[in-house]
N, C-alpha and C positions, 0 to 999 in steps of 0.2 A: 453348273449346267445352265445353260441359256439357250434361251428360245427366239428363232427371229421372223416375225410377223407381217407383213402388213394388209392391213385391214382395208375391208372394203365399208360400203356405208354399214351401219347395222340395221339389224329386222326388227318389226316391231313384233313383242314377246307374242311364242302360242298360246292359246288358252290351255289355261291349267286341265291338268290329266286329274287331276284330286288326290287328296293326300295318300298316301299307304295307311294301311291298316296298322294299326299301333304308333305310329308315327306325328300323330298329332300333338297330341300332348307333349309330346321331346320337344319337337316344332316351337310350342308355344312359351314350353321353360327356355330352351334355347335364345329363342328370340328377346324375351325379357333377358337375360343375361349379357345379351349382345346390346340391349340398349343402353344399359351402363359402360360400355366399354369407349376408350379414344380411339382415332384411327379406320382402317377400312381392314374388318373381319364380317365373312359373310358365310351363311351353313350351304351346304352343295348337298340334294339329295341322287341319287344314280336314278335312273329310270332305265329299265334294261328291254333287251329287245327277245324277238320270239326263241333264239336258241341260247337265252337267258346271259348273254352281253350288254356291257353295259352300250346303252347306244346313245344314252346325253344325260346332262346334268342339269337341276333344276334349282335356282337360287330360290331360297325358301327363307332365310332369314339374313336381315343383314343390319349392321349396327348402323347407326345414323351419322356417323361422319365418313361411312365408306362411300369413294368414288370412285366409276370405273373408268377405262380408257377414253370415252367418249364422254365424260364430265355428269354421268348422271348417279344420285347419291342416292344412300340408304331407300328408303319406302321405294323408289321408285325401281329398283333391284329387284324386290321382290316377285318371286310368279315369272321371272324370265328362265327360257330354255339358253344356256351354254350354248348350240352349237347354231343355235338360231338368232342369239344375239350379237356373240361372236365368231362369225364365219370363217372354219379353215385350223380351228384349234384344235379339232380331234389328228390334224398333220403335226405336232407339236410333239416334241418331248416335255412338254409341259400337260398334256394327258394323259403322256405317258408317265408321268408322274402321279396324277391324280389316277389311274389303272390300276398303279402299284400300290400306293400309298393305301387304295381302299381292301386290296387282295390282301396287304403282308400283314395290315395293323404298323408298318410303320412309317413315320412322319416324311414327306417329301420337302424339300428347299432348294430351289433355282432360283433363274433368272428368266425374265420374258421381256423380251427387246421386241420393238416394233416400230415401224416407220408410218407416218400421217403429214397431213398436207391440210396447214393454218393459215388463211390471210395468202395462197397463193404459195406459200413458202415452206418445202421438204423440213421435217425432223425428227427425230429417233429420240424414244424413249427407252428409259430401262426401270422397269420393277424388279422388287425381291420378293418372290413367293413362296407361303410356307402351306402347306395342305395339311392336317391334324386330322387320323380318323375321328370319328364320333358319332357315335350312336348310329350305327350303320352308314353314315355318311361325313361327310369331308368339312373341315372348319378350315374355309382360306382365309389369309391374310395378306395383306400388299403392301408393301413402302415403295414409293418410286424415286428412284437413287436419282436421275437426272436432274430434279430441284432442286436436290442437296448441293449435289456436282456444279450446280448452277450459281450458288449461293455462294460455294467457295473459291468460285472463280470472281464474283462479285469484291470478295473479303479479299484476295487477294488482290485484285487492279486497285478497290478503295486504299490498299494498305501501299500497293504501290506508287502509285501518284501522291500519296503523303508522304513519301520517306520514311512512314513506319512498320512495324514490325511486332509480335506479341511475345511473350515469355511466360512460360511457364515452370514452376519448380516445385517437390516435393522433397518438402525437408525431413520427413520422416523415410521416404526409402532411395533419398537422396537421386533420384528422377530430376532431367532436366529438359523440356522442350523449346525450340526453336523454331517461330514461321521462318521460310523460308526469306520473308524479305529483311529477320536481322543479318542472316548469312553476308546477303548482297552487303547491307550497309557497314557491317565490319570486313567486307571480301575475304570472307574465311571462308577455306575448302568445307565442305559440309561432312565429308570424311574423316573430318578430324572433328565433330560435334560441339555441342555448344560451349562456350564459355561460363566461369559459373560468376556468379555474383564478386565474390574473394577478388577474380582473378581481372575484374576489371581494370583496377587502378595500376596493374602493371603495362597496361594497353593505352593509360591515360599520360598526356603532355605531365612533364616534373613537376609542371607548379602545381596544376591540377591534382594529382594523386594524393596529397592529405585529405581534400575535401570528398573526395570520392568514398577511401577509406572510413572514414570515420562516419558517410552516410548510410554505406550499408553495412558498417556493424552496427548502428543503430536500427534498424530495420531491423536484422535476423534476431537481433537481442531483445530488442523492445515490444517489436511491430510497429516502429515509427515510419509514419509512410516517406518514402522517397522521391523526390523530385529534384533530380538537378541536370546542370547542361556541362559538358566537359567536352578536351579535344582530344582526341584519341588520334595517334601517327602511326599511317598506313604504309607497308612500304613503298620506297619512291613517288610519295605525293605527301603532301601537305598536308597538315593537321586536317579533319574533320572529326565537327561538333556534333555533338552526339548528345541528347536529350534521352534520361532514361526516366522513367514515371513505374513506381512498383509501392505494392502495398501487399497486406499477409493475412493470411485467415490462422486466426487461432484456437486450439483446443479452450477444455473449460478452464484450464488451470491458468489461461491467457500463452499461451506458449505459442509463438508462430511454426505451425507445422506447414505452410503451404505459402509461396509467394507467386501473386499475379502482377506482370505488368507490360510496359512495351518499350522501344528504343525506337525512337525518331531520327533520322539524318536532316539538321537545322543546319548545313553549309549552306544551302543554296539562301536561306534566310540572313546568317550573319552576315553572308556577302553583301548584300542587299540593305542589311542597317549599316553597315561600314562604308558603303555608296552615300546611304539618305546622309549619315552625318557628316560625309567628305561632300556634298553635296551644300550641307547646312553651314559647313564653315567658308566655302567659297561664297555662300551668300551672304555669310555674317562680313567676310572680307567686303565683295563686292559695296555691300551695304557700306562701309568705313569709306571706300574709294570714292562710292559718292557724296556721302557725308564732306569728306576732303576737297571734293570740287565745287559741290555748294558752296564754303567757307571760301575757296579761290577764287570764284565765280563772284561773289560776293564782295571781295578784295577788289576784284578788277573792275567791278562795276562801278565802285566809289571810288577807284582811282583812275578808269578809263575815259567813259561814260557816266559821270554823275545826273541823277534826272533830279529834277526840281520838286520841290515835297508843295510849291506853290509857283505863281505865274511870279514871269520875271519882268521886271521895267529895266529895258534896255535902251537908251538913247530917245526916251519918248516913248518908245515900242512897249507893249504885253505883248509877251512872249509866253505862251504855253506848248505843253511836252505831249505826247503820246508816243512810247514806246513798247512793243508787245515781241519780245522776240520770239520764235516757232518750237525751240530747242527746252525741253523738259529741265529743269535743273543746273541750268545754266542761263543766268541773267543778263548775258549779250551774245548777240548774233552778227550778222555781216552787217545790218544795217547802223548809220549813227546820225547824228545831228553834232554842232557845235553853235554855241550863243551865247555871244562873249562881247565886251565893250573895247574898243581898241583903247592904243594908248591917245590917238586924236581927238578921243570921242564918238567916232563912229559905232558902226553895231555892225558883228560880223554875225551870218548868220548861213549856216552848210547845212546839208541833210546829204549824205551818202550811204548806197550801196554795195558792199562788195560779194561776188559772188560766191557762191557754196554756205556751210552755215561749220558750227566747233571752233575750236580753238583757233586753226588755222584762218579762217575767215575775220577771227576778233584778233589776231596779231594782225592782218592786213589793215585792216580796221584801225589800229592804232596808229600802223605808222602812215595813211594816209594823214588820220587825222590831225596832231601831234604836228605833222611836215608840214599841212594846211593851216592851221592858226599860226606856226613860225612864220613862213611867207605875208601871211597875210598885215600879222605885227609889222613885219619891217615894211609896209608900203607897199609890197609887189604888187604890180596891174593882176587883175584876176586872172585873164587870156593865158597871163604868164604861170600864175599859179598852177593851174591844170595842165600848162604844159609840159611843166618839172615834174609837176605829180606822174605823168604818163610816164616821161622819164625814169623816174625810182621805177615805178612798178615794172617795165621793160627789163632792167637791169639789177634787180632783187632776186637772188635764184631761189630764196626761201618761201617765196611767194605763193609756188608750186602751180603757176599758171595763172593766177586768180586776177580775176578783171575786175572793173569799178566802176558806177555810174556816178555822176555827182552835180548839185546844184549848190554854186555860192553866191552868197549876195552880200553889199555891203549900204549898208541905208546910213544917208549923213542928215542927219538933223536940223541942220540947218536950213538946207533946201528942201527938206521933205523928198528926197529923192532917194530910188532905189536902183541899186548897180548890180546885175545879175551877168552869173555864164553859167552854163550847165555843158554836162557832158552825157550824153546818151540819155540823160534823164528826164521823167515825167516833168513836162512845161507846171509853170506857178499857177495856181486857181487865187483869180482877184474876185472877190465880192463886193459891188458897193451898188447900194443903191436897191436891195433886194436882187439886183440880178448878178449872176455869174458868168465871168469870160477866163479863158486860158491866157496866158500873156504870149504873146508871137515870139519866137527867135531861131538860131539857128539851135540844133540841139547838141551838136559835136558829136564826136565817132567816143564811145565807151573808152575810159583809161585802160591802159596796158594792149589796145588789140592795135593797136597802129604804130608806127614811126616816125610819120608825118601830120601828125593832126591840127586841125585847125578849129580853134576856137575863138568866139565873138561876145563883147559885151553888150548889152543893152541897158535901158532905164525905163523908169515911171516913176511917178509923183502919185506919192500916197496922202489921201484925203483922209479929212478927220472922220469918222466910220470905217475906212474900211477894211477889210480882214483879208488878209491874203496868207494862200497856202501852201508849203514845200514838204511833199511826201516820199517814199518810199513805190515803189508797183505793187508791195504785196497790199495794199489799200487799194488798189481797182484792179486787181487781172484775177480772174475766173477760170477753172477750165473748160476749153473747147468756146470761147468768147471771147471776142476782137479787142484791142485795147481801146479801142476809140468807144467801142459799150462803153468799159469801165468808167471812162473818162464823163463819159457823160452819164452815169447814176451819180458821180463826183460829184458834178456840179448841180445837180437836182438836190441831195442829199444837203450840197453845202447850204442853196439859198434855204431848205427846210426848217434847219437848224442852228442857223448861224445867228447868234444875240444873244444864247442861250447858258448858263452859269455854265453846265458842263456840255458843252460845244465838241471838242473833241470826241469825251465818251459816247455821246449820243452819235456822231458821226461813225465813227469805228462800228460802232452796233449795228448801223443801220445800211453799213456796206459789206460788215465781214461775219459769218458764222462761224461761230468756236468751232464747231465741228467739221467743218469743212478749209479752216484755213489751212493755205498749204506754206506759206513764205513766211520771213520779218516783216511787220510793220512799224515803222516811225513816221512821224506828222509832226511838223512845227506850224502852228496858229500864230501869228501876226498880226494883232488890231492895232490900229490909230485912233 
């Protein structure tokens, strides 16, 4: 039977009518009785009306963890009128209950459903009520099923969202329960009921099934608790792993008569560690690939590009290095130098560019350079040199486009003279004298972007002091700054520093920030 309600605000209780005569003392044992009790039980006395009906009820005792619809407990139950505090209940088959229950002598039990408005927001309750006569009046009782209802819908979503599931078994009258989410994770029809413990390992992958086996006969024999993970094949899909966790309550003789436990679905996990460690060998891989290009990188660096572990004496000249290429793990980039003693005696002496950065930019690199100290060995005019070079690079399809700036120079010692050409590239910074100047010339069109280029030598006579400089751009170009700036912190930077043991380092540091570079840099130092 159920009852459906809803409630308006409630009244505040009438003042007590006063006890009945004899009814006090019940009252009072009563009540003391009720205060040991768990739960919400409360005594109902009738109050009847002048053609001796009953006309309301009076709660007169009630135990201390009772609570009513409107959240008020024990003591403060007390002394309230039924139809004054709950308005509209005497319309109820739920008094009709309570009518009966007190006429027959025998026990009433429904339901009383009602609707109330929390926080703005509609919702329906449900209690289970029991009415007991006694002592001329009524012993209620209430459980409200909708926290329950509430809780299992809780257990449920928690149990869903984990992919688990509980079990339960009774070894003694051979009872076997199943939440509803192991059903899902094995997709078995619920109609055909649960699996028993035995019959898992016919459900488990071939390899799997001994360990299964021989887990839960240890269990049902022992009480040895259970934990293990296995794949169970569903039809038309792929193994799923399946995690079962069970342990056993036993009698005094130790005998398991009762097994609790639950079953997990761990697919979506294995997948997931079979990812991390396909994951972990592609990086142990990658890890070797680079390992393998550091060591080639390495290779080519001492056989491309060798840099100086000290300054060089070349034809007269100290010759110092500074090379920083931009590229992580790989010890040359587009930029190079060469500085070398001819077989005349002279000192040859390049700083080149080429563009983009990786591998491809350091095979350009190579055969620039390689192509440029041959030329220069057999005598070629420099004009000439660069000119062939544009050449190759024009007609190299391996190339893949890549362009080239470049400054050569040839100083003869005898004369103290110096023979330059450059190609697209940053002019020489002379120092003598505490002050610094660019050297004039023409600069030539970049190698590989023309067909027709022209290129021009010049000279200078280098004096005993002074220092002259053949760099790279990524030593003065900034972004969103003009190169004629760069050019001139160059020169500020160079008279700063120049005399100095480590001249280069302090130069690099004082033009370029780690953090901010974006290019190669190479620098050749030149004192007399």
């Amino acid at each position: 039977m159920r009852d459906h309600m809803k409630w308006g605000a409630p009244e505040a209780p009438e003042p007590d009518s006063g006890p009945a005569t004899g009814r006090e003392s019940a009252t009072e044992v009563i009540q003391e009785v009720l205060g040991g009790l768990r739960g919400s039980v409360v005594l109902l006395w009738p109050e009847y009306g002048p053609r001796g009906e009953v006309a309301d009820f009076r709660l007169v005792a009630a135990s201390p963890e009772a609570v009513d619809i409107s959240g008020r407990r024990g003591p403060e139950l007390v002394g309230r009128s039924v139809l004054h505090t709950y308005p509209g209940t005497d319309a109820t088959e739920l008094w009709r209950g309570y009518l009966e229950a007190l006429r027959t002598g025998t026990p009433y039990e429904g339901e009383l459903e009602y609707a109330e408005t929390a926080a703005g927001i509609p919702h329906t309750s449900r209690y289970r009520v029991r009415a007991v006569p006694c002592r001329g009046g009524l012993l209620v009782s209430w459980t409200r099923l909708d926290a329950s209802e509430r809780e299992q819908r809780r257990l449920a979503l928690m149990q869903r969202l984990g992919g688990m599931g509980w079990v339960d078994r009774d070894l003694v009258r051979g009872k076997i329960t199943w939440s509803d989410e192991v059903y899902s994770i094995f997709e078995r029809d619920r109609s055909l009921g649960p699996l028993t413990l035995e019959e898992l390992s016919a459900h488990a992958e071939k390899e799997d099934r001994p360990a299964v086996e021989d887990a839960v006969r240890r269990l049902l024999e022992s009480g040895e608790p259970l934990d293990r993970t296995f794949r169970v094949r569903l039809p038309g899909r792929t193994a799923r792993h399946v995690r079962v966790v069970a342990e056993t309550e036993n009698d005094v003789t130790g005998r398991p008569v009762r097994v609790h436990g639950f079953f997990q679905d761990l697919t979506a996990a294995k997948h997931a560690e079979r990812q991390l460690r396909e994951h972990w060998r592609t990086a142990l891989t990658q890890r070797d690939v680079l390992a393998s290009e550091r060591a080639l990188a390495a290779r080519l660096q001492d056989t491309l590009l060798p840099l100086p572990h000290q300054k060089l004496d070349l034809a007269g000249l100290t010759v110092d290095v500074a090379y920083l290429p931009l590229q992580e793990g790989l010890n040359l980039g587009g930029d190079w130098y060469s500085a070398i003693e001819l077989p005349d005696g002279n000192a040859l002496l390049v700083v080149g560019d080429v563009s983009g950065h990786g591998l491809d930019a350091v095979a350009t690199m190579a055969l620039l350079r390689f192509t440029a100290k041959g030329m220069a060995i057999t005598g070629t005019p420099l004009p000439t040199v660069l000119a062939n070079l544009n050449t190759l690079l024009l007609h190299t399809p391996e190339r893949n486009g890549n362009t080239a700036t470049m400054i050569m120079a040839v100083y003869e010692p005898a004369s103290s003279r110096l023979t330059w050409v450059r190609a697209g590239h940053p002019p020489p910074l002379l120092v003598r004298d505490g002050r610094a100047r660019f050297l004039p010339s023409d600069g030539g069109i970049l190698l590989g972007a023309s067909v027709r280029p022209h290129y021009e030598a010049f000279t200078v006579d280098l004096l005993p002091g002074d220092h002259l400089l053949l760099y790279t751009d990524g030593l003065v170009e900034r972004p969103h700054e003009s190169i004629d700036d760069g050019l001139a912190r160059l020169a500020d930077a160079a008279v700063a520093h120049v005399g100095g043991p480590r001249f280069l380092d302090e130069l690099v540091a004082a033009l370029v920030a780690p953090d901010t570079r974006h290019d190669d840099i190479c620098a050749v130092h030149i004192s007399r």
